[in-house]
Residue frames as a rotation matrix with the C-alpha (Angstrom) as fourth column:
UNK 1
0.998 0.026 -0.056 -178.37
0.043 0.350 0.936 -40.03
0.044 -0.937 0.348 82.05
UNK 2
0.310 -0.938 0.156 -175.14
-0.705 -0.336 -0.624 -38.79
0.638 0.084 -0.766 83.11
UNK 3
0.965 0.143 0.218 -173.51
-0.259 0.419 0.870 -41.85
0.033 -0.896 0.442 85.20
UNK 4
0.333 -0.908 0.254 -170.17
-0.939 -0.344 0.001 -42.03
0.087 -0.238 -0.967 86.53
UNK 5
0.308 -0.208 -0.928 -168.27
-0.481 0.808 -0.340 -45.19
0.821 0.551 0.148 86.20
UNK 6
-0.566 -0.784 -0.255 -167.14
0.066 0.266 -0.962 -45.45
0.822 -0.561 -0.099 89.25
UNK 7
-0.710 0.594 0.378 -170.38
-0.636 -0.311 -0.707 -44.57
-0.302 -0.742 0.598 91.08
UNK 8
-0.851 0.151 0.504 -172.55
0.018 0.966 -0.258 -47.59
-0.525 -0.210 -0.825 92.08
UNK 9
-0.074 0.940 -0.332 -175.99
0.534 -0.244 -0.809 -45.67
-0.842 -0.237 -0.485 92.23
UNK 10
-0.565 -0.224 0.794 -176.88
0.798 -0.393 0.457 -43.72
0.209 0.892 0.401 88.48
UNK 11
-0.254 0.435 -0.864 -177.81
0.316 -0.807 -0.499 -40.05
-0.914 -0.400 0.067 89.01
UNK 12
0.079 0.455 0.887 -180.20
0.979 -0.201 0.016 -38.90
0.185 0.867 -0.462 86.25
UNK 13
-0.516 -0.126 0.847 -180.66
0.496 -0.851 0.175 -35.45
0.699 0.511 0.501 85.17
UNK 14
-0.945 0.306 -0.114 -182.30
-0.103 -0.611 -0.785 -32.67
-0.310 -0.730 0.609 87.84
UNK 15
-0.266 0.935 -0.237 -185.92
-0.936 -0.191 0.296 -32.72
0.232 0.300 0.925 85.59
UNK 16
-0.133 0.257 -0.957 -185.99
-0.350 0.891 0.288 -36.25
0.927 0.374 -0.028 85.13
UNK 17
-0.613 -0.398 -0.682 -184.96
0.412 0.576 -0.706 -36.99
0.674 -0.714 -0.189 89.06
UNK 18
-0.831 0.555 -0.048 -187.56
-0.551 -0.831 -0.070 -34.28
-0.079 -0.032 0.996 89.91
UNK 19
-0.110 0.631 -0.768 -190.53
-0.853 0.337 0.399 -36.11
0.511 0.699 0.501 87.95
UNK 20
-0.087 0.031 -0.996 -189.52
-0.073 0.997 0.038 -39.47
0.993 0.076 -0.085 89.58
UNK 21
-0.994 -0.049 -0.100 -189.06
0.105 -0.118 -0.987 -38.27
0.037 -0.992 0.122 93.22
UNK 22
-0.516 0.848 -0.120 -192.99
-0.851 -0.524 -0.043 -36.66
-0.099 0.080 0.992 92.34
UNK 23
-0.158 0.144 -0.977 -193.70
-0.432 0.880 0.199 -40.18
0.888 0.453 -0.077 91.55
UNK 24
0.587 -0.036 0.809 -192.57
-0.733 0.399 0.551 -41.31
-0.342 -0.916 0.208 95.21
UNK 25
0.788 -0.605 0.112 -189.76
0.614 0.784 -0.087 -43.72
-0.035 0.138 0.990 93.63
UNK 26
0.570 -0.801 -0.181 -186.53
0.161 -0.107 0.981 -43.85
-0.806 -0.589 0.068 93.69
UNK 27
0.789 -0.406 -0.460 -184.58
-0.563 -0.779 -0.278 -41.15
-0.246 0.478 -0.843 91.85
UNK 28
-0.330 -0.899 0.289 -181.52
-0.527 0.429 0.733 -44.62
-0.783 0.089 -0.615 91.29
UNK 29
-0.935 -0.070 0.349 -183.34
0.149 0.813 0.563 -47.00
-0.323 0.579 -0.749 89.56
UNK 30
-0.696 0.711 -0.099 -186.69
-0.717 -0.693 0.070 -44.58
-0.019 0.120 0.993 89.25
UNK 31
-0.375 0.394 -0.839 -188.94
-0.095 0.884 0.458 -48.63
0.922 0.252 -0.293 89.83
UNK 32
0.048 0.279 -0.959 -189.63
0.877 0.447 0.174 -49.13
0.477 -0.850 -0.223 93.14
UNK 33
0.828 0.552 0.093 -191.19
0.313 -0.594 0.741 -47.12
0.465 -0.585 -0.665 96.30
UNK 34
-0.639 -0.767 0.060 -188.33
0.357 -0.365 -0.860 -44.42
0.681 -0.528 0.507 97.95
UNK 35
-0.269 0.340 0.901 -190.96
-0.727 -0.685 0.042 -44.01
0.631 -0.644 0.432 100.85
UNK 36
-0.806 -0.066 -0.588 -191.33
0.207 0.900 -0.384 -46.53
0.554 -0.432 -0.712 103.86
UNK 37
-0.700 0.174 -0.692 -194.33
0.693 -0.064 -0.718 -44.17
-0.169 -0.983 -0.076 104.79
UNK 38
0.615 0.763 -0.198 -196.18
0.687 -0.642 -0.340 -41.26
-0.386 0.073 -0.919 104.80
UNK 39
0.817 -0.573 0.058 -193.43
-0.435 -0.681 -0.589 -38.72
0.377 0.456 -0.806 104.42
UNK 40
0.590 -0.332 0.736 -190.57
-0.389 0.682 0.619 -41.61
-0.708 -0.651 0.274 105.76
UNK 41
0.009 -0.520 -0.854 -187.71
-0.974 0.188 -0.125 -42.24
0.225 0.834 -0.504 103.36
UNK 42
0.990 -0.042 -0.133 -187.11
0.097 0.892 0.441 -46.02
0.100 -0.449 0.888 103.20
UNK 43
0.480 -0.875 -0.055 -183.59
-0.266 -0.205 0.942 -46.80
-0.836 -0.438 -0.331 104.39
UNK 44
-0.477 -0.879 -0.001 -182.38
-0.291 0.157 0.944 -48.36
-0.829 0.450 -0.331 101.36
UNK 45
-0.007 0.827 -0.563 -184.23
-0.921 -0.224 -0.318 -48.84
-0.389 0.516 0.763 98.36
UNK 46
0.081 0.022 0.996 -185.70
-0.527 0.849 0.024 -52.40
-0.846 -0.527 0.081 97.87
UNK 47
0.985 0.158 -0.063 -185.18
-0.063 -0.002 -0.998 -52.48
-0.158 0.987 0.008 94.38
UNK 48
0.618 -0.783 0.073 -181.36
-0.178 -0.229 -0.957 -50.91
0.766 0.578 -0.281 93.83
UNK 49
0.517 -0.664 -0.540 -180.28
0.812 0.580 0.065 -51.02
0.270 -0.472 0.839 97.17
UNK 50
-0.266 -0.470 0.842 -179.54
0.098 -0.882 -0.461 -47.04
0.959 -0.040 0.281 96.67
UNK 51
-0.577 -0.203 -0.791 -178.95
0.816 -0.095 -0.571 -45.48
0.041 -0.975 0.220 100.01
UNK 52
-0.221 0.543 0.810 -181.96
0.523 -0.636 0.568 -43.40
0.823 0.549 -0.143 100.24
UNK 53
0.575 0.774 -0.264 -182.48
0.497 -0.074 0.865 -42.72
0.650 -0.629 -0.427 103.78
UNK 54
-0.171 -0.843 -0.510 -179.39
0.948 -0.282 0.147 -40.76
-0.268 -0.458 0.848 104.27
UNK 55
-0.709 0.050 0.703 -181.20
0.245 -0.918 0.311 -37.68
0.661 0.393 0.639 102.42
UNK 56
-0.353 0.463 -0.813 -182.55
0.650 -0.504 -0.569 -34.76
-0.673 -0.729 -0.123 105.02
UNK 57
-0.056 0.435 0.898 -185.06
0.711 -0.614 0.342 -32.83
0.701 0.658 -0.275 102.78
UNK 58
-0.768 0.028 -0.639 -185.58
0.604 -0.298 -0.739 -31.38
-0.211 -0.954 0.212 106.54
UNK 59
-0.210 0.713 -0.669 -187.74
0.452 -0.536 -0.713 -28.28
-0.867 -0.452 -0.210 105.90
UNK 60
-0.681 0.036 -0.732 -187.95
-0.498 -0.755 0.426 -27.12
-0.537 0.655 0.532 102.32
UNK 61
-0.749 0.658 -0.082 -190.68
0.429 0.575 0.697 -29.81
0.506 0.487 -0.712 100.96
UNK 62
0.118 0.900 -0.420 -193.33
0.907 -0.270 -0.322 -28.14
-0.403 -0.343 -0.849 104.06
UNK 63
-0.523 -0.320 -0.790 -191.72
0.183 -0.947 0.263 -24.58
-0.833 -0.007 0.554 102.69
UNK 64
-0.928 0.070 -0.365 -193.18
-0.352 -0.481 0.803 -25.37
-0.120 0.874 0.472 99.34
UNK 65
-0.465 0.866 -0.185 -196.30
0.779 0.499 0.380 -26.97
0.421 0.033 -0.906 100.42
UNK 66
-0.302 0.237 -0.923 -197.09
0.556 -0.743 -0.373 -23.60
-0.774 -0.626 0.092 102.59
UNK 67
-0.765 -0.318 -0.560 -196.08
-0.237 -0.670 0.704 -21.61
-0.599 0.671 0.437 99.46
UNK 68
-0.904 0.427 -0.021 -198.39
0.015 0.081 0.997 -23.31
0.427 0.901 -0.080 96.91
UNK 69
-0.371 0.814 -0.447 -200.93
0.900 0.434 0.042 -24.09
0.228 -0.387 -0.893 98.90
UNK 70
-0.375 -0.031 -0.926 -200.92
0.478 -0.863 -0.165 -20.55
-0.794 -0.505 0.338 100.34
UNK 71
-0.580 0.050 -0.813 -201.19
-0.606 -0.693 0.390 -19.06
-0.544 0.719 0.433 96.52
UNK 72
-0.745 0.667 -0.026 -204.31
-0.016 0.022 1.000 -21.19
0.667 0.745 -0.006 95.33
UNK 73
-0.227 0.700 -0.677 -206.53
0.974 0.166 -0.155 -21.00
0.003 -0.695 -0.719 98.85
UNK 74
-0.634 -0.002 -0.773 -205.77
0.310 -0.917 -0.252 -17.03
-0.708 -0.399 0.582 98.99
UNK 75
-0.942 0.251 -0.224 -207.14
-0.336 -0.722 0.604 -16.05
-0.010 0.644 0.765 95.67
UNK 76
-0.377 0.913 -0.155 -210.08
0.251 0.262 0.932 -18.78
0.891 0.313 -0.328 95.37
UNK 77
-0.607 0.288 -0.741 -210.69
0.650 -0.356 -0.671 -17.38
-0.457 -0.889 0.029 99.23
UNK 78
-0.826 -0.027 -0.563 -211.38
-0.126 -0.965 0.232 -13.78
-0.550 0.262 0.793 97.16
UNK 79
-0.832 0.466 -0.301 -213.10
-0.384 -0.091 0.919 -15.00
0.401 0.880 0.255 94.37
UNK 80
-0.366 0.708 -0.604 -215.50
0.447 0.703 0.553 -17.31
0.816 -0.067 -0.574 96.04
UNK 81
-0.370 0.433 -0.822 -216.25
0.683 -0.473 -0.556 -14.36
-0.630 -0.767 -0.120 99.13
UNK 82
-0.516 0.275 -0.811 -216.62
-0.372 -0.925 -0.078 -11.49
-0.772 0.261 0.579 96.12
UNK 83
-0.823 0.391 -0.412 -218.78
-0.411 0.091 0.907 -13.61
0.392 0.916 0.086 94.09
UNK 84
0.105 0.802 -0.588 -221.26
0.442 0.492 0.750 -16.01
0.891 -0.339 -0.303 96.26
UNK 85
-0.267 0.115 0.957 -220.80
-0.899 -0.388 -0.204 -14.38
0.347 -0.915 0.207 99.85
UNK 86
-0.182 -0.208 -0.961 -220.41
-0.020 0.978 -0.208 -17.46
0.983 -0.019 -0.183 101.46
UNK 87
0.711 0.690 0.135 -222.02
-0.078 -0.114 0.991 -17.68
0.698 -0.715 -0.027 105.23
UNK 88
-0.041 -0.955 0.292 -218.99
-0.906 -0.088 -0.415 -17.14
0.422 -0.282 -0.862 107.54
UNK 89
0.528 0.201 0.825 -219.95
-0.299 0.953 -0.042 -21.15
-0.795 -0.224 0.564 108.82
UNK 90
0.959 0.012 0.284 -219.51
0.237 0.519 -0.821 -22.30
-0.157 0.855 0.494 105.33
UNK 91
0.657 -0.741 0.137 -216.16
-0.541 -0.590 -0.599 -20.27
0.525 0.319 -0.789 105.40
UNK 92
0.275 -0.427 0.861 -215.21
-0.934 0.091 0.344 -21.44
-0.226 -0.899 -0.374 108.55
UNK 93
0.320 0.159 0.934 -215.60
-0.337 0.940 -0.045 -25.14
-0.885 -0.301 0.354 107.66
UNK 94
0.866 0.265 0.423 -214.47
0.243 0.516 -0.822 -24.85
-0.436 0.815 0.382 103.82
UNK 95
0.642 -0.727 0.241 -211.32
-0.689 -0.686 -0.233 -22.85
0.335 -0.017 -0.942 103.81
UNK 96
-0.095 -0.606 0.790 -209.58
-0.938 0.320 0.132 -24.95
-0.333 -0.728 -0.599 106.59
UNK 97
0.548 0.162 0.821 -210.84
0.104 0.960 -0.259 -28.44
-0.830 0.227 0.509 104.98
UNK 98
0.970 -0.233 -0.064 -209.56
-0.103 -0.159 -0.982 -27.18
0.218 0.959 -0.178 101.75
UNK 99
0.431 -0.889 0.154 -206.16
-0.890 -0.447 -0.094 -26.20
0.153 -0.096 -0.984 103.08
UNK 100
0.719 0.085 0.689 -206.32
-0.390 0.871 0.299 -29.49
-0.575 -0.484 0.660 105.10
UNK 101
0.827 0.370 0.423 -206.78
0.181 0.538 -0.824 -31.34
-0.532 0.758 0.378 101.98
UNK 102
0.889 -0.456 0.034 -204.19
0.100 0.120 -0.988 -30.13
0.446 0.882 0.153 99.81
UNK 103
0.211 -0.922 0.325 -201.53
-0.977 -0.214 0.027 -30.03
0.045 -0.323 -0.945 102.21
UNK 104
0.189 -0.120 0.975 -201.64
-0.604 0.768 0.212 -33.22
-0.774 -0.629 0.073 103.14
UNK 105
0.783 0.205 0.588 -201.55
0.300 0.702 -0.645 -34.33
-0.545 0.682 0.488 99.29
UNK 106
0.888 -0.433 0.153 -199.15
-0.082 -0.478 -0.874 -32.22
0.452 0.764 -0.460 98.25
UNK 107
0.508 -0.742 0.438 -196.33
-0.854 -0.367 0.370 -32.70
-0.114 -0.562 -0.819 100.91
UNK 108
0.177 -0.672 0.719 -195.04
0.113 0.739 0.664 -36.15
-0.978 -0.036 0.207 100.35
UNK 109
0.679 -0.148 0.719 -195.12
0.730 0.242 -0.639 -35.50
-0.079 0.959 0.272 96.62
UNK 110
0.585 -0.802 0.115 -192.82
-0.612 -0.531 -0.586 -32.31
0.532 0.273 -0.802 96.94
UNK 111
0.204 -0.891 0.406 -190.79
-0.701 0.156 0.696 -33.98
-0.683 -0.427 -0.592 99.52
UNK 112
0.537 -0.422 0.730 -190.19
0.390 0.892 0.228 -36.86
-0.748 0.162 0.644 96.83
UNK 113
0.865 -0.113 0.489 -189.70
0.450 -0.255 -0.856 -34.52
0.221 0.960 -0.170 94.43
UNK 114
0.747 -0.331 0.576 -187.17
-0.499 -0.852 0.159 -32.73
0.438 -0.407 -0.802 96.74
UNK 115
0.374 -0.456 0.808 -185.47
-0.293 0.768 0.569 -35.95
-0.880 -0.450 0.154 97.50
UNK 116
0.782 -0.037 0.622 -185.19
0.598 0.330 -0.731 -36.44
-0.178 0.943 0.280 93.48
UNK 117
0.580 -0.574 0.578 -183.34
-0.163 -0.777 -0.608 -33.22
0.798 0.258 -0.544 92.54
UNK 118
0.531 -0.796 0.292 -180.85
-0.838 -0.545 0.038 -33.62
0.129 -0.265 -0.956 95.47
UNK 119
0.570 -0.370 0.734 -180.18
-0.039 0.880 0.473 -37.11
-0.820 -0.298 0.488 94.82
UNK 120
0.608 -0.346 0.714 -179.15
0.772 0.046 -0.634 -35.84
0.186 0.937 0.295 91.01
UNK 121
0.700 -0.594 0.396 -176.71
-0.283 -0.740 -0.610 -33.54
0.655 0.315 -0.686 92.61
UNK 122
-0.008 -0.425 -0.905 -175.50
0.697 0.647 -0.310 -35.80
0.717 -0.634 0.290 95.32
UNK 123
-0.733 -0.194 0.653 -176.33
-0.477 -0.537 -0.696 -33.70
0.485 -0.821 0.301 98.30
UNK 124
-0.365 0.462 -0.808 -177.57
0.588 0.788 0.185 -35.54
0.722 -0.408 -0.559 101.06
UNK 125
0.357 0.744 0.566 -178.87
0.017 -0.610 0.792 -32.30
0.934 -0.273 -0.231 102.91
UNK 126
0.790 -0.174 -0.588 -176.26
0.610 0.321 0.724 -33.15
0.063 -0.931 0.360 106.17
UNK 127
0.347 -0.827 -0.442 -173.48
0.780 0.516 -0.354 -30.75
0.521 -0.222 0.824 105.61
UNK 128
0.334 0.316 -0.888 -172.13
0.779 -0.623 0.071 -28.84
-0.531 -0.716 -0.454 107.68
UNK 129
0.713 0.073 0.697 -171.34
0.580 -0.621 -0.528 -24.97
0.394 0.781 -0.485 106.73
């Protein structure tokens, strides 16, 4: 844990702050909930007090839910039409439930994880260019 004397909040390492965001806690004190929601930072964590609610993952936590999600539905699509021929009903209704299904689990965990890793570099995801 690299922590600056002068800085209130301790920033841990990119893996470690990673790992704990994936958790849904807070990448300061890595103990208590950094989500006031579903996919809702809390404003301040109720634990450290770290200013959590100033970080804008904005769009790159649904980018990698698309992505993964996209690259285990496509193949088990393949395998599971060139092995059982599945009734295009059964498609219709298992495909889309699947996708559902793992988006909806997988997006608050990247976004915490995505809220980890730029709290261990101190970018709060607001500036300007």
């Amino acid at each position: 844990m690299a922590v600056d004397p002068s800085e209130k909040f301790p920033r841990h390492d990119k893996v470690r702050s990673i790992k704990t965001g994936f958790r849904r806690k807070c990448p300061s004190c890595e103990s208590a909930k950094a989500f006031a929601g579903y996919l809702k930072l809390a404003d301040t964590c109720p634990n450290c007090s770290a200013p959590l609610g100033q970080i804008r993952a904005d769009d790159f936590p649904p980018y990698l839910t698309i992505f993964i999600v996209g690259h285990i539905i496509v193949p088990a699509l393949i395998y599971v039409e060139a092995t059982y021929h599945l009734s295009i009903t059964t498609q219709m209704i298992l495909w889309p439930s699947l996708a559902l299904a793992l988006t909806l689990s997988l997006l608050p965990l990247l976004k915490g994880a995505v809220v980890g890793f730029m709290w261990s570099i101190n970018m709060k995801g607001d500036e300007q260019h």
